[in-house]
Structures are given as C-alpha cells and as structure tokens.
FILUMTOR-286871 format. One record per residue (C-alpha): x, y, z; residue number from 1. Coordinates in steps of 0.25 Angstrom, whole numbers, padded with zeros to 4 digits. Example, Ala and Ser with C-alpha at 12.3 -4.5 7.8 and 13.67 -1.06 7.14 Angstrom:
// FILUMTOR-286871
<xx=0049&yy=-0018&zz=0031&i=1>
<xx=0055&yy=-0004&zz=0029&i=2>
//
This chain:
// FILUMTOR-286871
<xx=0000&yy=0000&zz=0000&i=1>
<xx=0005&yy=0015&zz=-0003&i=2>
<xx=0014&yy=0022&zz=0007&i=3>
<xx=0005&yy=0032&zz=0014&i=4>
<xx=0009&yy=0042&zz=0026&i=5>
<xx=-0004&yy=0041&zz=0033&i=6>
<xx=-0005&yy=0029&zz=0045&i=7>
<xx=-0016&yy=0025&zz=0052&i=8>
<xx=-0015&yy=0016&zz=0065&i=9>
<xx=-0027&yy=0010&zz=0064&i=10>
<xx=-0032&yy=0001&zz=0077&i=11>
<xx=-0028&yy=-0004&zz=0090&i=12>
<xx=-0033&yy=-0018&zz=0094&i=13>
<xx=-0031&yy=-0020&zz=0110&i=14>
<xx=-0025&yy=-0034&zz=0108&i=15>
<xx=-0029&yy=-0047&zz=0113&i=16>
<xx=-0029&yy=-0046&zz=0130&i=17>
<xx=-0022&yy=-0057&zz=0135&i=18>
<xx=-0011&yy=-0049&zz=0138&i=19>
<xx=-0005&yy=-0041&zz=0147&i=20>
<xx=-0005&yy=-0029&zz=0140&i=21>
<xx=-0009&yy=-0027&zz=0126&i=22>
<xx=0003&yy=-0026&zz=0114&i=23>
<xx=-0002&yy=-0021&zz=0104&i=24>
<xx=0008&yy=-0020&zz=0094&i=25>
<xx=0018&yy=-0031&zz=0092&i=26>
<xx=0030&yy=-0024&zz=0089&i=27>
<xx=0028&yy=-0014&zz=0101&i=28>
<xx=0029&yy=-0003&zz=0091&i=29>
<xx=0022&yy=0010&zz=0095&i=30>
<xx=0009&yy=0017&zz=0091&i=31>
<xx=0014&yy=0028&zz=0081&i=32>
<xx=0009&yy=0037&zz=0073&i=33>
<xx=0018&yy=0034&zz=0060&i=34>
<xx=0021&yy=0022&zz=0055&i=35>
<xx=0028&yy=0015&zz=0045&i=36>
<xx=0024&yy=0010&zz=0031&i=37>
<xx=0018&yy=-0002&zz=0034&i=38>
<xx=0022&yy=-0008&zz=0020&i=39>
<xx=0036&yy=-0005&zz=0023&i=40>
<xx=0047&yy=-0017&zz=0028&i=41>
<xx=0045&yy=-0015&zz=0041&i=42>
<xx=0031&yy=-0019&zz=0046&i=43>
<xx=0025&yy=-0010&zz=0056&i=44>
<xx=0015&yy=-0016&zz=0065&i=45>
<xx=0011&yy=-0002&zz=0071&i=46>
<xx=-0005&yy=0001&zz=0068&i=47>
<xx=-0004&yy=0009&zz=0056&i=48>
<xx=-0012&yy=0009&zz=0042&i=49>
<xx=-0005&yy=0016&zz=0031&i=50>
<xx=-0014&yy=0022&zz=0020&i=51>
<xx=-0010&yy=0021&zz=0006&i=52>
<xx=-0005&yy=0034&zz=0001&i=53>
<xx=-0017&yy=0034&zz=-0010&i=54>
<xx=-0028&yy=0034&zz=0001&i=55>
<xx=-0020&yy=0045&zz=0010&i=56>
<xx=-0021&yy=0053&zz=-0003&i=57>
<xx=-0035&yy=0051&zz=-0004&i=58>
<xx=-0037&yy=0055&zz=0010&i=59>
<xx=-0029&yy=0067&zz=0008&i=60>
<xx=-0037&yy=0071&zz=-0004&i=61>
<xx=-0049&yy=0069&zz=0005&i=62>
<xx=-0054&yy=0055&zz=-0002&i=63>
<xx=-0069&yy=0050&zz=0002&i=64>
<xx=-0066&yy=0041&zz=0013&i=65>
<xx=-0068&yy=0026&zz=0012&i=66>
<xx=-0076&yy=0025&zz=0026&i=67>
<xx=-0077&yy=0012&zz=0035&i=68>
<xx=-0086&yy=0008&zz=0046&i=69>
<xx=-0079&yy=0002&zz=0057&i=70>
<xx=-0086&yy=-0011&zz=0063&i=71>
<xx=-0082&yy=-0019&zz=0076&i=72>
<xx=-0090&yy=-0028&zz=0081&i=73>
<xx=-0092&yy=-0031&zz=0096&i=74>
<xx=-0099&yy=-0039&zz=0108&i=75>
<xx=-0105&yy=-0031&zz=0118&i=76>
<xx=-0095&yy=-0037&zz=0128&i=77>
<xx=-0090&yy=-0025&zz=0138&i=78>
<xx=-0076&yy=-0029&zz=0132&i=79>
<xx=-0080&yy=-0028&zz=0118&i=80>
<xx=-0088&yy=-0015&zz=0119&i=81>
<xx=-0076&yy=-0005&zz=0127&i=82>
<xx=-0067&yy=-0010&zz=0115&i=83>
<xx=-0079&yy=-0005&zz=0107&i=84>
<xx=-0080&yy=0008&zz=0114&i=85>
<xx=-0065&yy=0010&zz=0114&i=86>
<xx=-0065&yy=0006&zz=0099&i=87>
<xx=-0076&yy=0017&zz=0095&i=88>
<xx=-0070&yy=0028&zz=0102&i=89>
<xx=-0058&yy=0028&zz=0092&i=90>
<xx=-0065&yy=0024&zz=0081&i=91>
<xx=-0072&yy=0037&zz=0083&i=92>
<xx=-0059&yy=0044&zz=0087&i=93>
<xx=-0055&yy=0042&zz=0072&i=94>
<xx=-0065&yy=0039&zz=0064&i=95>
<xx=-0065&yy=0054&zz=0058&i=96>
<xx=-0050&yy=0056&zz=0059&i=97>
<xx=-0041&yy=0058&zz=0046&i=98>
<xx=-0040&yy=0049&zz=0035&i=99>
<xx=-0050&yy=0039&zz=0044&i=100>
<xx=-0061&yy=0034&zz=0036&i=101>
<xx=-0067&yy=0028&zz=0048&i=102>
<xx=-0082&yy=0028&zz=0046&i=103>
<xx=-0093&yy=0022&zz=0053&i=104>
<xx=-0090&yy=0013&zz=0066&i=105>
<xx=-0101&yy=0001&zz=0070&i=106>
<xx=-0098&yy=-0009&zz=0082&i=107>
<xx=-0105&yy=-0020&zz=0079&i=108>
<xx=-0111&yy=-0026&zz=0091&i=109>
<xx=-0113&yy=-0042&zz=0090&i=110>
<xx=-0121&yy=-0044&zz=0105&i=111>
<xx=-0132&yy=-0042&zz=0097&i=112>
<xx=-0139&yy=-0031&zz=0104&i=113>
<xx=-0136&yy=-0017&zz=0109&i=114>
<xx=-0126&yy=-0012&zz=0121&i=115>
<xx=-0127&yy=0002&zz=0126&i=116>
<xx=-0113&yy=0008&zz=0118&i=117>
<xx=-0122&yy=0008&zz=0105&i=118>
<xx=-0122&yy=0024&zz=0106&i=119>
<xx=-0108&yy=0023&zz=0108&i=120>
<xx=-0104&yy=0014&zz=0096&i=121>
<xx=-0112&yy=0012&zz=0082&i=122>
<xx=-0117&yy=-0001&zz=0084&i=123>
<xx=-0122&yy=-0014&zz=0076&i=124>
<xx=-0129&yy=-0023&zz=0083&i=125>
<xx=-0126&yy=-0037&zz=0078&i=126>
<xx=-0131&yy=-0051&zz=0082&i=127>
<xx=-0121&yy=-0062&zz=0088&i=128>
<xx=-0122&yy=-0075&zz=0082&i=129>
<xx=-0129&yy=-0085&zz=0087&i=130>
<xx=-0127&yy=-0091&zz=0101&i=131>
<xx=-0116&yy=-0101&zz=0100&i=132>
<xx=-0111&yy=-0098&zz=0086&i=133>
<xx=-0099&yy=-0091&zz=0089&i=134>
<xx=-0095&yy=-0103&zz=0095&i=135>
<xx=-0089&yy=-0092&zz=0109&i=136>
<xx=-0082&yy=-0085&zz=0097&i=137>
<xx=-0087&yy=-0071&zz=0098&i=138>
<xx=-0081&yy=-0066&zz=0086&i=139>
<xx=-0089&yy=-0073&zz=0078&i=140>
<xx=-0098&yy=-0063&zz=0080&i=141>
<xx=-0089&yy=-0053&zz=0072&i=142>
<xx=-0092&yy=-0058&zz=0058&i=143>
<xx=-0108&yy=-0060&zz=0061&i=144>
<xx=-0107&yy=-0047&zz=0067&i=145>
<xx=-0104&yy=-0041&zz=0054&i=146>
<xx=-0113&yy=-0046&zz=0045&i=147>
<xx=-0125&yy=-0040&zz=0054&i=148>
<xx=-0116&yy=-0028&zz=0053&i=149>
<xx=-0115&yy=-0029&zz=0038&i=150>
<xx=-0129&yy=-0032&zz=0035&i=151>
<xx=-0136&yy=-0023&zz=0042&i=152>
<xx=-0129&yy=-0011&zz=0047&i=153>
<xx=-0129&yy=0002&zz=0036&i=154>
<xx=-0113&yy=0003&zz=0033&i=155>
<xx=-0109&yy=0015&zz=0027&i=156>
<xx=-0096&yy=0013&zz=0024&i=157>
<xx=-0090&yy=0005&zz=0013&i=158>
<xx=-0080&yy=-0001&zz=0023&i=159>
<xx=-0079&yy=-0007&zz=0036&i=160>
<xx=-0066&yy=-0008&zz=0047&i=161>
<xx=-0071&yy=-0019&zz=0057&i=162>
<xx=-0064&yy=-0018&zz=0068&i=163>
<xx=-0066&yy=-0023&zz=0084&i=164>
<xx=-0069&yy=-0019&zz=0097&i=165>
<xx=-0055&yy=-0020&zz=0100&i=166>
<xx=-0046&yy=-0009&zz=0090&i=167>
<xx=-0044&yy=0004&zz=0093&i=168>
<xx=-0043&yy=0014&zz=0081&i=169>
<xx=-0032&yy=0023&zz=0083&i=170>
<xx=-0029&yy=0032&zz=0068&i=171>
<xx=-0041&yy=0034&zz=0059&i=172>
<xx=-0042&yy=0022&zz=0048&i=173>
<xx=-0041&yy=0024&zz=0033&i=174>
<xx=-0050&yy=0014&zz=0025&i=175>
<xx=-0038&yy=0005&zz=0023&i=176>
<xx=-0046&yy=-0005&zz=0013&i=177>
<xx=-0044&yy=-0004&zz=-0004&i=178>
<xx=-0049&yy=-0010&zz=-0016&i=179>
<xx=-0059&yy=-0019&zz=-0009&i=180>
<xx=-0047&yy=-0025&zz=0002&i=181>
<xx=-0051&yy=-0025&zz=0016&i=182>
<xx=-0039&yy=-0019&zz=0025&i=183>
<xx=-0035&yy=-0028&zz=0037&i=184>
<xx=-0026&yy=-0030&zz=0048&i=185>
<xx=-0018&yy=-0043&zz=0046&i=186>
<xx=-0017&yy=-0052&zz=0057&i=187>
<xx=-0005&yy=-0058&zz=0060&i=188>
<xx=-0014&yy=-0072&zz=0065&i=189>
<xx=-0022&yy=-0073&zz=0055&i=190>
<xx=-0015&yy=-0082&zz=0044&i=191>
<xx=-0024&yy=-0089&zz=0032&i=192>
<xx=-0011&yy=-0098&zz=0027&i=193>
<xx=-0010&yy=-0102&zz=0040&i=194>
<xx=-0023&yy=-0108&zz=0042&i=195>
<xx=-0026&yy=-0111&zz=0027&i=196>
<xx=-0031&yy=-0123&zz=0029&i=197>
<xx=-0041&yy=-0119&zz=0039&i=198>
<xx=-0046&yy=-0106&zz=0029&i=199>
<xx=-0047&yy=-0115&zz=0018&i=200>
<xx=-0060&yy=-0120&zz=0024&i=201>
<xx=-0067&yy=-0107&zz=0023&i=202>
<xx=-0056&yy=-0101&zz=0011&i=203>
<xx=-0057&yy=-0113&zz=0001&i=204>
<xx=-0046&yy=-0112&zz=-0009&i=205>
<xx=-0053&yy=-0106&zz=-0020&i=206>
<xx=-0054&yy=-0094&zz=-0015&i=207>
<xx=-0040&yy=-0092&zz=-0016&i=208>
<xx=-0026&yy=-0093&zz=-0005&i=209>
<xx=-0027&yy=-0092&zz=0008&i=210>
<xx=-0019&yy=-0078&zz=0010&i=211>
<xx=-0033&yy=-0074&zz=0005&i=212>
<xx=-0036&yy=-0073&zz=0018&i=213>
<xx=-0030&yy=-0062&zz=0022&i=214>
<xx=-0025&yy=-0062&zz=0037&i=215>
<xx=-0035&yy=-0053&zz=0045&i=216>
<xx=-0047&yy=-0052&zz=0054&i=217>
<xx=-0060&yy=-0043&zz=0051&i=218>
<xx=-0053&yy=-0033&zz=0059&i=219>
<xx=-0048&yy=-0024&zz=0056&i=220>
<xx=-0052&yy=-0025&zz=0042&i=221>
<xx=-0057&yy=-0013&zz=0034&i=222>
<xx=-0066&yy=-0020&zz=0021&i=223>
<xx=-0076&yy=-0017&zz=0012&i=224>
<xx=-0091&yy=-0015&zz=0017&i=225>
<xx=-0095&yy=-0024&zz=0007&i=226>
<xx=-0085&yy=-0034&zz=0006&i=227>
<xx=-0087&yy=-0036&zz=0023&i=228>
<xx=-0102&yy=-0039&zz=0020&i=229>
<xx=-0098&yy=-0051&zz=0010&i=230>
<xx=-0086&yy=-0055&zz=0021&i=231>
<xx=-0093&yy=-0054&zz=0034&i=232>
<xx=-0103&yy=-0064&zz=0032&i=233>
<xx=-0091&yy=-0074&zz=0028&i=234>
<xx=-0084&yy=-0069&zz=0040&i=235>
<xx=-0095&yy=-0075&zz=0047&i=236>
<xx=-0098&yy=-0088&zz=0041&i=237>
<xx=-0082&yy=-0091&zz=0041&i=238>
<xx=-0082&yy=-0087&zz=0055&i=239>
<xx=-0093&yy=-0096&zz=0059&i=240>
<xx=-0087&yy=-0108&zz=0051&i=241>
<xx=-0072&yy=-0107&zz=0058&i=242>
<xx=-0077&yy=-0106&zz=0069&i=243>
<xx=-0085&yy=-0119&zz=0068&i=244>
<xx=-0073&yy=-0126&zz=0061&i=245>
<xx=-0065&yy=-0132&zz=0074&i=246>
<xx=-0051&yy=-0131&zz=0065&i=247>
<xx=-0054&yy=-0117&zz=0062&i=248>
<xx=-0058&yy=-0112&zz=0076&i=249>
<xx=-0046&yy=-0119&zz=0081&i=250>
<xx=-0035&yy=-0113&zz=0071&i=251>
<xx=-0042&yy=-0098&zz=0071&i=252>
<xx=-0048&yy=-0097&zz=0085&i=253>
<xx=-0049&yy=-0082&zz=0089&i=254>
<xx=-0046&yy=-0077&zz=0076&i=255>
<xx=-0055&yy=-0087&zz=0068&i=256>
<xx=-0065&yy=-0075&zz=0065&i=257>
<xx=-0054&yy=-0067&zz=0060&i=258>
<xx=-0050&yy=-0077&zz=0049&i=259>
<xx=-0064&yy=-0078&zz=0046&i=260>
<xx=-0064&yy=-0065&zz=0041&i=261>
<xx=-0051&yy=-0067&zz=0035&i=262>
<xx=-0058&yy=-0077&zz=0027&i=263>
<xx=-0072&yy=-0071&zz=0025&i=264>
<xx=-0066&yy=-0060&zz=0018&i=265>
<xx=-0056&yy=-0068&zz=0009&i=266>
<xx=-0068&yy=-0075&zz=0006&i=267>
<xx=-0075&yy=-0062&zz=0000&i=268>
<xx=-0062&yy=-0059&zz=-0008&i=269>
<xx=-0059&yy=-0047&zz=0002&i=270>
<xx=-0045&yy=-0044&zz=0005&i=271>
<xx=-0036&yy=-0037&zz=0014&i=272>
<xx=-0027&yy=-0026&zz=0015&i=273>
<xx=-0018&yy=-0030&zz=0026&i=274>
<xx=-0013&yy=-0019&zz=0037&i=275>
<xx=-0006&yy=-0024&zz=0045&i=276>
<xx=-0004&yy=-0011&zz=0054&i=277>
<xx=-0021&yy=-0010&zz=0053&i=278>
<xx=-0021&yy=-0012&zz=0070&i=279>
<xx=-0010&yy=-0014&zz=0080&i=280>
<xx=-0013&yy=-0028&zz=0084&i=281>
<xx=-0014&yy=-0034&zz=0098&i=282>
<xx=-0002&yy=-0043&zz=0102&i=283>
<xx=-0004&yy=-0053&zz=0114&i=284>
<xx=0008&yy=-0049&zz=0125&i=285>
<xx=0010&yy=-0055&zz=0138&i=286>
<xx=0018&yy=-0045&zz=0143&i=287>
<xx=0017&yy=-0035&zz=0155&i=288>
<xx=0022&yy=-0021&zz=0158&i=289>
<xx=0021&yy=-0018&zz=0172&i=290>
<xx=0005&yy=-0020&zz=0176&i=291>
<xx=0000&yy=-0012&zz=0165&i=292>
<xx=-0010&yy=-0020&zz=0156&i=293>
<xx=-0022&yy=-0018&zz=0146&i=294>
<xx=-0029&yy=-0031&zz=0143&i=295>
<xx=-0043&yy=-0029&zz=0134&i=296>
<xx=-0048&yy=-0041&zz=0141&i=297>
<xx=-0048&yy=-0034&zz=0154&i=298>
<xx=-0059&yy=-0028&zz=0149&i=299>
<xx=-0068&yy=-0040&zz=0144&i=300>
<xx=-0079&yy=-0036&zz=0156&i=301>
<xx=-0077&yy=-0020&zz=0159&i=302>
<xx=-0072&yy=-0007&zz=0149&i=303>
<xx=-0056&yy=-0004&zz=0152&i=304>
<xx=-0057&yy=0007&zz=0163&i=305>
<xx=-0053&yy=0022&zz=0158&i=306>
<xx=-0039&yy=0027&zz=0156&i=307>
<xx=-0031&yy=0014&zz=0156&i=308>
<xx=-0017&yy=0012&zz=0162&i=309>
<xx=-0007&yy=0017&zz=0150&i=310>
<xx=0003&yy=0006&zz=0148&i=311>
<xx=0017&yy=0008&zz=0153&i=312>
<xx=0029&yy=0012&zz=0146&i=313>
<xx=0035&yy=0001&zz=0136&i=314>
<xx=0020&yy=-0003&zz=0131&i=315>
<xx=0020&yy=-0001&zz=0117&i=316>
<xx=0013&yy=0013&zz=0111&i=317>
<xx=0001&yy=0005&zz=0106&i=318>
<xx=-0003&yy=0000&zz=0119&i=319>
<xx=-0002&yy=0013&zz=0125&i=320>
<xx=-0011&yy=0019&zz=0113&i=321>
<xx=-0021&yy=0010&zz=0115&i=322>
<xx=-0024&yy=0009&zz=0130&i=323>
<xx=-0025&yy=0026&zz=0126&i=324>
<xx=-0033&yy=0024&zz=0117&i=325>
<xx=-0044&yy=0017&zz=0126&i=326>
<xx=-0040&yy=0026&zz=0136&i=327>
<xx=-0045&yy=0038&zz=0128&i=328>
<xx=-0057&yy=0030&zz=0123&i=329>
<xx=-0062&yy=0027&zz=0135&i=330>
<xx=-0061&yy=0040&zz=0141&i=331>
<xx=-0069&yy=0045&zz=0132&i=332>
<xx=-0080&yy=0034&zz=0129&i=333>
<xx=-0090&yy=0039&zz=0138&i=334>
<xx=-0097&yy=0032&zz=0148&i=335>
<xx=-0084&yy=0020&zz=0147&i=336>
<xx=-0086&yy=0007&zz=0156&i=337>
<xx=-0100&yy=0010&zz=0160&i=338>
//
C-alpha cells in the first residue's frame, strides 16, 4: 500500500485477564504518536494504521466520506456492559475527529430484552439462540446476533467495523476497506494451513487453497454492508456446525467462532486487507511489579471503581494509556457503577 504520512492507532483490546497485570503489546514498545512505515523491513507492532497516500489526498481535497456503522454485540452481563459504556464513551470522543469516517455506533444486545443504558447507547435488541444451542459457548451468539441485526435494523452506512465490548478507540478510523476487500487485524492464532484438514470439512477444495481463509476473526474487521448480510448468516450456520463436530471443537475451542467467520466470508468470496498494526493485541503475562495489577475479570460481578491506580514505572506506555483512558471514561460517564 502507498506511503502516506498520516497514522491512525486505532483500538485497545484489554487483554485476556488471567494475569497479573495486562501487556498489552508484546515487544513492550511505547504508545506514540508517530510511527514507522508499516511496510517497511522492520515490523512494528505498535497500534498504527497507515493511510494510502491516495486516500490522504482525497481527504485533503475534502472527499465525500466513506461512513461506517460500528457494531458490537454484548450480554447484558455487569461485566459485558461497563466495557460497553467504556467503549461508547471514546467512540464518541472521536467519532467527528479528523479524517475519521466513523458513522453510526449500534450495540447489539443479544439478552433478548431491554436493560436501563439504552438511552446511553444506540441499542438493538436481538434474541439469544435457543436454550441449549450454544452448547455453554456464548459466542455463539455473536453471529445469530448479527443476522437479526442485519435484517432488520435501518443501516445507513454502506459499511460496517464490528467490533467488542472489549476495544478502546484511541485516534479516529479512516474506512481502511477498498475495491470490495474487507480490512482486518491478523491474528497470530488463527492458522488455516495448520488446521487444513479440519477446514476442509466446511471449505471443500473447489472452492479453492486453503490461504483463502485468511487468518482473522469478525473483529476488528471493516467490510461491506452487503457482503456482511451474505456472510453473517454462513458465519452462523458454520459456527453452529463446528461447534457440534467433537474434532473441530477440540482443535478450535475459544477461537472456533472466530475461524468460522474466517470461513464464512471466504465462502462468500470476501477477502481481506491485513493490518497488522489495526489493534494493540493483548498478551498473556505472569509477571508482577510490586502490588500494582489490573485484571478485566475482576470486574466479572461490579464496574472497575473510578480513578484506578496508574501503573508504576517500567510498565509499558500502552498499559498506562489504557488504564487513563477508562479513567477519563468513567469520570465522566455519569451515573457509573450505579
């Protein structure tokens, strides 16, 4: 892609809380606010998007934007809905910032009925499977989620970010999507070759190689209104079938719903652009620095309290952005742990 001079960090995931503080980059590189070219020889893992010099001219010439609507869906779980809150308030922060073509914003609410932050947060109501379906995997919800979403919510926006509970927005996001490709985050645990023989079950060889399958979840993922109303409902049936498939389940486990996605939208002929500096991604670390710790899964029953404990010195620049971050968020969100 062209050499631009405009970088956008995009999202913050607060990474997987089993540990005793949260890295959240791997390299321990800090949070800046330039960056290097990522398509240069030495790759960066910093959270930057690059925009190709051809679109930061069309932005400079003022350009009709290319809007999307951001989707996350959500339980109505005390520890799924501060992440929400949380996530909302900088969505909002930077929706109308510049060059952001951030549109609409829509939490898609699979409990199946109302909570009392719907006049906080646009709010679709979806229905949850069936008792029993997801088999104790919640996720499974996701997918199902979206095609009620799909069908009958009023989208204005050609495209759509879906996105979690669980990313902070931290620069305002450029439509990073082109010439009907979706743009994704790649993660590092999702390998098609790999598990080939296992794919091949719901990718059969006539549809083409297996690196077809590009390596990502549905999130982050910026893609097409219309291609995501032919791949969500694939997303769902193929999740639905892995997860019934004992050799499947076993080989994918957390991530199966994931590679279902990965799938679906191969299916549909929808490929990627790969960012690989789209989010900062959470790392699992066991390590401690003095008794400082933040742990999302704290959190699972009550909202984290206002104005957290900044981490001490040597904690890398990201972590200390993103306990700010909900620091400021919560500050301000009113009414926050009633």
């Amino acid at each position: 892609m062209g050499c631009g001079h405009l970088f956008y960090s995009t999202l913050v995931t607060f990474s997987v809380a089993l540990i005793t503080y949260n890295i959240i980059i791997s390299a321990n590189a800090p949070l800046k606010q330039d960056f290097p070219n990522p398509s240069s020889s030495s790759i960066s893992v910093d959270p930057v998007i690059e925009m190709p010099l051809e679109r930061s001219r069309r932005h400079g010439a003022a350009a009709n934007k290319r809007l999307f609507h951001t989707a996350m869906t959500a339980s109505d779980s005390v520890y799924n809905t501060w992440q929400c809150r949380v996530m909302y308030y900088w969505f909002k922060k930077f929706q109308n910032g510049p060059n952001s073509e951030m549109g609409g914003f829509t939490r898609i609410l699979h409990s199946g009925k109302p909570d009392k932050y719907m006049d906080e947060i646009p709010t679709f109501i979806a229905q949850p499977l069936p008792a029993g379906m997801d088999q104790g995997y919640i996720v499974l919800n996701r997918p199902w989620a979206f095609v009620q979403w799909l069908e009958k919510a009023d989208i204005k926006e050609e495209y759509i970010l879906m996105a979690e509970p669980d990313h902070i927005i931290v620069k305002p996001i450029p439509n990073l999507s082109k010439d009907g490709l979706g743009a994704a985050f790649p993660f590092f645990y999702i390998e098609p070759k790999k598990y080939e023989s296992v794919l091949r079950k719901y990718f059969p060889k006539d549809m083409g190689p297996i690196t077809n399958i590009d390596p990502i979840g549905n999130s982050p993922v910026v893609v097409g209104r219309d291609s995501l109303k032919k791949i969500a409902p694939v997303w769902m049936n193929v999740s639905l079938a892995m997860k019934k498939d004992p050799e499947t389940d076993k080989a994918f486990g957390w991530v199966l719903e994931m590679y279902a996605y990965a799938v679906a939208s191969a299916l549909n002929g929808v490929g990627n652009i790969l960012y690989k500096d789209f989010m900062i991604q959470g790392h699992l670390t066991y390590g401690k620095i003095g008794e400082w710790r933040f742990d999302k899964r704290s959190y699972d029953s009550v909202p984290p309290p206002r104005n957290l404990p900044l981490p001490p010195p040597g904690v890398p620049e990201s972590v200390v952005t993103l306990v700010k971050m909900v620091n400021e968020a919560t500050a301000n969100i009113p009414n926050w742990g009633s």
